[in-house]
C-alpha positions as CSV (number, residue, x, y, z in Angstrom):
1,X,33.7,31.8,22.2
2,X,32.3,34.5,19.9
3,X,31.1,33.4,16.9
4,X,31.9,34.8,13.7
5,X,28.7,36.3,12.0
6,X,30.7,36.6,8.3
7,X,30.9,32.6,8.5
8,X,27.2,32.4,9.4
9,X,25.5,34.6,6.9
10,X,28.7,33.4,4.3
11,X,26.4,31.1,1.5
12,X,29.2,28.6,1.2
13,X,29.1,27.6,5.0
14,X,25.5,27.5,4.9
15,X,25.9,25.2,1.1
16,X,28.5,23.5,3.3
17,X,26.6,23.1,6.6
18,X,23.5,21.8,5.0
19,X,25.2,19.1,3.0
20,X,27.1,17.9,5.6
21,X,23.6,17.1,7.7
22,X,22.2,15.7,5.1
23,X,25.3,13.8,4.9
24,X,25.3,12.7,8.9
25,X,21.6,11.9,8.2
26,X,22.6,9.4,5.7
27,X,25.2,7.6,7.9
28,X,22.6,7.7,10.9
29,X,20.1,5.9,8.3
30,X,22.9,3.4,7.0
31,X,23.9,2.5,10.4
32,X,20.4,1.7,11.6
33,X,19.6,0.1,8.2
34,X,23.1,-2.2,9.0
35,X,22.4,-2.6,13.0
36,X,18.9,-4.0,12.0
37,X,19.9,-6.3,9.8
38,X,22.6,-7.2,11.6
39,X,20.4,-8.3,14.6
40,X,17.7,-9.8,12.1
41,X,20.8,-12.3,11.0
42,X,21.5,-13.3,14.3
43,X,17.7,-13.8,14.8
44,X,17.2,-16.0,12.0
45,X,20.4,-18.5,13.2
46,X,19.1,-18.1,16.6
47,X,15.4,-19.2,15.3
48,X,17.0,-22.5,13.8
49,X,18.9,-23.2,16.7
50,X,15.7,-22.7,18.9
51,X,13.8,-25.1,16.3
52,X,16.5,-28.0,16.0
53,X,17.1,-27.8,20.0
54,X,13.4,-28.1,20.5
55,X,13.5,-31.0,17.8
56,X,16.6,-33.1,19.5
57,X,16.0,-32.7,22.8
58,X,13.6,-32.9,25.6
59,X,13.7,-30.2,27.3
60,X,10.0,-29.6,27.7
61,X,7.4,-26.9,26.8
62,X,9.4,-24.9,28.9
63,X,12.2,-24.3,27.0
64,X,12.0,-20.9,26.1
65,X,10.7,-20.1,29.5
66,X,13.5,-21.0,30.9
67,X,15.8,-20.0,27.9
68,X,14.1,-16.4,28.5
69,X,14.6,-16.4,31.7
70,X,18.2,-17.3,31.6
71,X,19.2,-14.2,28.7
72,X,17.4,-11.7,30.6
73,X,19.7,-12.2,33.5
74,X,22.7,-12.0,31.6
75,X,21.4,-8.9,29.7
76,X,18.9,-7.0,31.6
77,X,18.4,-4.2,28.9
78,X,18.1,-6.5,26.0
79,X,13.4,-6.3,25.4
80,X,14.3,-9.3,22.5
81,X,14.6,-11.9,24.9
82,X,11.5,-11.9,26.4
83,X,9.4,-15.3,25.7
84,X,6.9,-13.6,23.7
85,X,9.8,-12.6,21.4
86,X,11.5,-16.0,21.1
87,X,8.2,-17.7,20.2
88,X,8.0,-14.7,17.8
89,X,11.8,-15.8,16.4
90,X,10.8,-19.4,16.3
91,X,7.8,-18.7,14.1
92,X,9.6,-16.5,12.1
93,X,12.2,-19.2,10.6
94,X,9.6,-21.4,10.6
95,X,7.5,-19.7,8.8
96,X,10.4,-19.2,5.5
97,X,11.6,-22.3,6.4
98,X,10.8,-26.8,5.5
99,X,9.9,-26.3,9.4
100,X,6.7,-24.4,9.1
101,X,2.7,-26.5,9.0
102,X,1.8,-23.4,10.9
103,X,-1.2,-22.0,11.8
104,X,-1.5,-18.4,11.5
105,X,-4.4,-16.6,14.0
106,X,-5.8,-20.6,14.4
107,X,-8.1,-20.3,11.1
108,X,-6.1,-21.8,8.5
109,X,-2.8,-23.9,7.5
110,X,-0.6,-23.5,5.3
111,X,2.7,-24.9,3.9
112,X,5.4,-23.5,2.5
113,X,8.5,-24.2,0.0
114,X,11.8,-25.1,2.5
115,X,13.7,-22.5,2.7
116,X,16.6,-24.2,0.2
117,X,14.3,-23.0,-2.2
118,X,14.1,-19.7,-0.4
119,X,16.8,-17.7,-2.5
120,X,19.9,-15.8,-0.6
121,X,19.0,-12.4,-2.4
122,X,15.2,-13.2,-0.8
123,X,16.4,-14.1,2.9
124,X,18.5,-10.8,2.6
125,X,15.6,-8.9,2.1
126,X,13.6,-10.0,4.9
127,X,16.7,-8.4,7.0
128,X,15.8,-5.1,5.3
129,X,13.0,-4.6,7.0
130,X,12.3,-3.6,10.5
131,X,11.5,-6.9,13.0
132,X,8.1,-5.4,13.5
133,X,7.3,-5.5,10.0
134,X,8.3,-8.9,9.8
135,X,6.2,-10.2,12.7
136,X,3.3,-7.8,10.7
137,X,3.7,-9.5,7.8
138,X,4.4,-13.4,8.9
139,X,1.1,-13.0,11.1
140,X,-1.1,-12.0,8.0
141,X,0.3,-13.2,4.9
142,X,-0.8,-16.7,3.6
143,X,2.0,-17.7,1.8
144,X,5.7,-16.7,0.7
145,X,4.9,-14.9,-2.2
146,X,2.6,-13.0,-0.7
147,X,4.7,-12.1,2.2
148,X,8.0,-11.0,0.2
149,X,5.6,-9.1,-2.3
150,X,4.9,-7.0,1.3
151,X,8.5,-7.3,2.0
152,X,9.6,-5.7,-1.3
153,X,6.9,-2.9,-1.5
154,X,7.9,-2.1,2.4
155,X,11.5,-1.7,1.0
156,X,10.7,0.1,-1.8
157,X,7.8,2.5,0.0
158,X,9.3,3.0,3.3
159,X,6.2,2.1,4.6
160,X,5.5,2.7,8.2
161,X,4.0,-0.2,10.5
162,X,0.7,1.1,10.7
163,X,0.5,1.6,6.8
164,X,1.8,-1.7,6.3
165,X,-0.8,-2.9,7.8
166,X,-3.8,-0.9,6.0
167,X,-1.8,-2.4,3.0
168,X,-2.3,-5.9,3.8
169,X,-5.9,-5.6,5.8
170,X,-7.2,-3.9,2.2
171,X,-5.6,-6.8,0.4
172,X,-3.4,-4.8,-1.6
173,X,-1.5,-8.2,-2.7
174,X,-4.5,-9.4,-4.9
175,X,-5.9,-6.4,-6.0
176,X,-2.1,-4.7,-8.0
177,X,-2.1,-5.1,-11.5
178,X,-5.8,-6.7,-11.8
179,X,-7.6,-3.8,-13.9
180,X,-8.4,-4.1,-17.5
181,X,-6.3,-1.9,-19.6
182,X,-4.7,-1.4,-22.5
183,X,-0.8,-0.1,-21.3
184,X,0.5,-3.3,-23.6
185,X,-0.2,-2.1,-26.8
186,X,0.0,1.8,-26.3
187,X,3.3,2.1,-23.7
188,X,6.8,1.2,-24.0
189,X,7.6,-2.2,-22.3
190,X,9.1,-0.7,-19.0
191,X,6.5,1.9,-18.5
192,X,3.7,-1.0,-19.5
193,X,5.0,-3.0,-16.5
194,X,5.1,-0.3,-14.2
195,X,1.8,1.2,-15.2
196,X,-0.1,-1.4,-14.7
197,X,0.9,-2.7,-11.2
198,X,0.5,0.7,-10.1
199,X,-3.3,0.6,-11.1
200,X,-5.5,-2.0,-8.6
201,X,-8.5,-3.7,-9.4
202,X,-11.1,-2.9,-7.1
203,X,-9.8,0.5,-5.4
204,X,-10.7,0.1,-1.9
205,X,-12.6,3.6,-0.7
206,X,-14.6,2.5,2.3
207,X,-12.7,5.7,4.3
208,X,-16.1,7.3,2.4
209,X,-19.2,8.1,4.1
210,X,-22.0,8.1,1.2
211,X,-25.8,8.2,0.6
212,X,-26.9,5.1,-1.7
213,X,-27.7,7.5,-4.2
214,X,-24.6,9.7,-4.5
215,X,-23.0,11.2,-7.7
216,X,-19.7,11.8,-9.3
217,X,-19.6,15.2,-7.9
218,X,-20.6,13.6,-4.0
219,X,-17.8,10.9,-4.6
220,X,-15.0,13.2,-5.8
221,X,-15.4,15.6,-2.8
222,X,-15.7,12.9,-0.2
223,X,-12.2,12.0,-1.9
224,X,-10.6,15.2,-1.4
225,X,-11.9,15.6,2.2
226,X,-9.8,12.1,2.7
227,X,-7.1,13.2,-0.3
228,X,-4.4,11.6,2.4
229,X,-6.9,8.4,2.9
230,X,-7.2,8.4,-1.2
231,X,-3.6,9.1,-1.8
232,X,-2.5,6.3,0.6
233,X,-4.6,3.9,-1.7
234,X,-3.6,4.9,-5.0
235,X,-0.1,3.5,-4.0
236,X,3.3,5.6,-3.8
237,X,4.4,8.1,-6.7
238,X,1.3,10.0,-7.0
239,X,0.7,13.9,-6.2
240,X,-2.4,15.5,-6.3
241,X,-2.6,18.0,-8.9
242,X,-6.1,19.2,-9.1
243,X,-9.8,18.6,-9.3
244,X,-12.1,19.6,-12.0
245,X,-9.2,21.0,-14.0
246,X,-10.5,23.2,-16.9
247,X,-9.6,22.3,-20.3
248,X,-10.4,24.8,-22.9
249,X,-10.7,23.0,-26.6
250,X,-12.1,25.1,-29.8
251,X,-14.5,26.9,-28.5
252,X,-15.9,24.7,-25.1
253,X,-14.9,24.2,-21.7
254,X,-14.5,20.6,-20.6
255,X,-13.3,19.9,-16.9
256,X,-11.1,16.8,-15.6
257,X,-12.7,14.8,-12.6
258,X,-9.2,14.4,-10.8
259,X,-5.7,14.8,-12.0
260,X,-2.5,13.6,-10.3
261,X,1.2,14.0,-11.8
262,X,3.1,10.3,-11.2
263,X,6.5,10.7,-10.0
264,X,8.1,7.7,-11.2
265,X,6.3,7.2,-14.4
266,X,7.2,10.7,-14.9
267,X,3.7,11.8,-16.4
268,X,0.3,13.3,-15.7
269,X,-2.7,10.8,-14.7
270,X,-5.9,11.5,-15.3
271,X,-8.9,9.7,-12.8
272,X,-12.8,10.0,-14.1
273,X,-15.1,8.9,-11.5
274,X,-18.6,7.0,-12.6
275,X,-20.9,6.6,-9.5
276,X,-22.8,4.0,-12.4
277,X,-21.4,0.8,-14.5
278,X,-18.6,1.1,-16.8
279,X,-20.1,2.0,-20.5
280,X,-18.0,2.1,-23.4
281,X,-18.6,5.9,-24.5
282,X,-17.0,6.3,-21.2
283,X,-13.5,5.0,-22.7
284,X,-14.0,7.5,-25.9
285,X,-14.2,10.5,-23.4
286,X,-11.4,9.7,-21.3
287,X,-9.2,9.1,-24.6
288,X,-10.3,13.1,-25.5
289,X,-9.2,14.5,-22.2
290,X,-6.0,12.6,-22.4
291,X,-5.4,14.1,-26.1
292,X,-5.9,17.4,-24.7
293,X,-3.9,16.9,-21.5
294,X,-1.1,15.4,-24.0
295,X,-1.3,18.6,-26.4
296,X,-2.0,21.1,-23.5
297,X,-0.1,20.4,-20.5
298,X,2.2,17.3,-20.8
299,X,6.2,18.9,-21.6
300,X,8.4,17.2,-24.0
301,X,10.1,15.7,-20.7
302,X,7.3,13.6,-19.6
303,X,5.6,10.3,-20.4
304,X,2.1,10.2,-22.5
305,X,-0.8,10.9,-20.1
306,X,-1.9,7.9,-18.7
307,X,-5.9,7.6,-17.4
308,X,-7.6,5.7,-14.8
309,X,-11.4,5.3,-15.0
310,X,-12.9,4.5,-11.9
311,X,-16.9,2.8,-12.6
312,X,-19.3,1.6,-9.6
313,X,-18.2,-1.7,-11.5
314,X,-17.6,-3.1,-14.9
315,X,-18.3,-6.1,-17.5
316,X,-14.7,-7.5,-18.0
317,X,-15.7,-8.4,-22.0
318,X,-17.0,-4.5,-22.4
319,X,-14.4,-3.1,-21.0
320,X,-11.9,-5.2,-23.0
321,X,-13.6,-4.3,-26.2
322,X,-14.0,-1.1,-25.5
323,X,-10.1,-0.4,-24.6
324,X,-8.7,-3.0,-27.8
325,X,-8.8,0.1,-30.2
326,X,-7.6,3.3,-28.0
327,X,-4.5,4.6,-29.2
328,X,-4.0,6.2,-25.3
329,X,-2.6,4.3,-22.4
330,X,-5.9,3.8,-19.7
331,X,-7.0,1.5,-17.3
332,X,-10.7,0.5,-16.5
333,X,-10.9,-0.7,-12.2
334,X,-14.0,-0.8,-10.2
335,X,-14.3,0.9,-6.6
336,X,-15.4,-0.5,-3.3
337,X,-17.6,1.5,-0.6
338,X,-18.5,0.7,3.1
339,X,-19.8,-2.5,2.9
340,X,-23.5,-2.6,3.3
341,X,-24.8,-4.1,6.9
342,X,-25.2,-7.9,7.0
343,X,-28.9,-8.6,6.8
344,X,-28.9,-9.9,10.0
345,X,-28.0,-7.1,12.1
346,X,-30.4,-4.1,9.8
347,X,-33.3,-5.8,11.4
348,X,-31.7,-5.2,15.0
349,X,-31.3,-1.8,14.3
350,X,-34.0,0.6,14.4
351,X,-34.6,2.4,10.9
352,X,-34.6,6.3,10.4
353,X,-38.8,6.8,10.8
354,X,-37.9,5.1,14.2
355,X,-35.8,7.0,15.6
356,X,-37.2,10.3,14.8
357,X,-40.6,8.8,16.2
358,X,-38.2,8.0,19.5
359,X,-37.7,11.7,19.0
360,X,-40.9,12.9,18.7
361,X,-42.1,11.3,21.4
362,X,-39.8,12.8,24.2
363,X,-40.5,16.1,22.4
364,X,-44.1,15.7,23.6
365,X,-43.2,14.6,27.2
């Protein structure tokens, strides 16, 4: 069939034909969203059955063996019936539910609420979420509230597994909403809340490679070199506006370390990087480049300016003090480098006057 070249180049089919993709892509990602949680449904009843049968009956350490065995037959092409997958189902239930003293990677126990107290809005979420995530998440998360924290922020991310997992390996759970700031008493209430469990307490940079006596300008360019590594630890909502942006006031240049544009606080952020200890005329600068950033760049549509200092560390009273009387919304959070070598493995290694002797030496032979 020929096809008609006035409906091709026509920019109402193409309007038409784009939306109607976008549209099909929508019902593919509904339909997966509903089979998956249709399936996660059926594995939570099946988990309680698995649980009360091996409870009431004594069919042997077996059971899911045999149990395995017997649903592969009848459905060859089903991979969720193979035994590592029912043991995966048991612990699952167990894990939300008055069933679970578990042990999680043999180190530790811990016990949970039963899962009566374990909302139906909070059970429906854990069906949200891909079964991988869940296994993720049940396999490294102490407690409840720990877990449905990663549960909510997978929901609300669309985090992949693998980022999930840098998530909860950096200990994202304790470190949201820890740094000192003063969003309270200088943002509205909604935007206070939001601002400050988007700012962590310490960041976590050890994707950084640096000499023990780097500077601001050495730790702000190993950040851009890793800007996805840096971006994926800031959290969600953040895009990368610039570094060193020039601000021109009266008759001086001054220069922003880093500044990023937050999409759903719907304003600009500004990051100054301190490779020493948080001092309070550090506070009194930052509240200056956020005045200018305010008068200079921010539109009448967005939020105030928001800033982020980021200090080698900080004294939690000095930085308290020094924020109490800042009219301008900022936060005060340490960082975190590559952890040092444990003592006991620097003197196994040879040093650098070492090596280059090594060096020397095969030079001469």
């Amino acid at each position: 069939m020929k096809s008609n070249s006035k409906i091709q180049f026509s920019d109402d089919y193409k309007n038409w034909l784009k939306k109607l993709k976008q549209r099909f892509q929508q019902a593919q990602v509904k339909a997966a969203v509903k089979v998956n949680s249709t399936l996660l449904k059926f594995y939570w009843e099946f988990g309680a059955d698995i649980v009360e049968k091996q409870k009431n009956t004594a069919w042997g350490s077996g059971f899911l063996q045999q149990l395995s065995a017997d649903l592969m037959t009848e459905f060859p092409d089903v991979k969720g019936f193979s035994e590592v997958n029912l043991q995966h189902i048991r612990r699952w239930y167990k894990y939300y539910s008055n069933e679970n003293s578990i042990s999680i990677t043999g180190c530790y126990e811990i016990t949970n609420p039963p899962v009566s107290q374990l909302e139906d809005f909070k059970l429906s979420l854990l069906f949200q979420i891909p079964w991988g995530h869940n296994i993720v998440i049940i396999s490294k998360c102490k407690t409840i509230e720990e877990a449905l924290y990663y549960v909510n922020e997978t929901i609300a991310n669309g985090w992949s597994r693998a980022v999930l997992v840098h998530q909860i390996e950096s200990g994202l759970y304790k470190r949201r909403g820890k740094s000192i700031t003063n969003f309270q008493q200088t943002l509205p209430a909604l935007q206070s809340d939001l601002a400050g469990q988007l700012i962590k307490d310490p960041y976590n940079f050890d994707f950084l490679t640096l000499t023990q006596d780097y500077n601001e300008r050495e730790l702000e360019q190993g950040l851009i070199e890793h800007i996805t590594k840096f971006l994926l630890e800031l959290g969600a909502g953040f895009a990368y506006i610039g570094k060193q942006v020039k601000l021109r006031v009266g008759e001086r240049d001054f220069y922003i370390d880093l500044l990023f544009y937050h999409t759903k606080l719907h304003c600009y952020v500004v990051i100054e990087l301190k490779a020493v200890d948080f001092e309070p005329e550090f506070a009194g600068k930052l509240n200056f480049y956020l005045s200018a950033v305010d008068a200079q760049i921010k539109t009448a549509q967005d939020n105030p300016t928001i800033g982020i200092l980021l200090c080698k560390s900080r004294d939690k009273a000095v930085a308290e003090y020094a924020l109490r009387d800042v009219n301008k919304p900022m936060g005060v959070s340490k960082y975190e480098l590559t952890a040092s070598l444990p003592d006991n493995l620097k003197s196994s290694l040879p040093s650098i006057e070492e090596i280059e002797a090594e060096l020397m030496k095969g030079d001469e032979a």
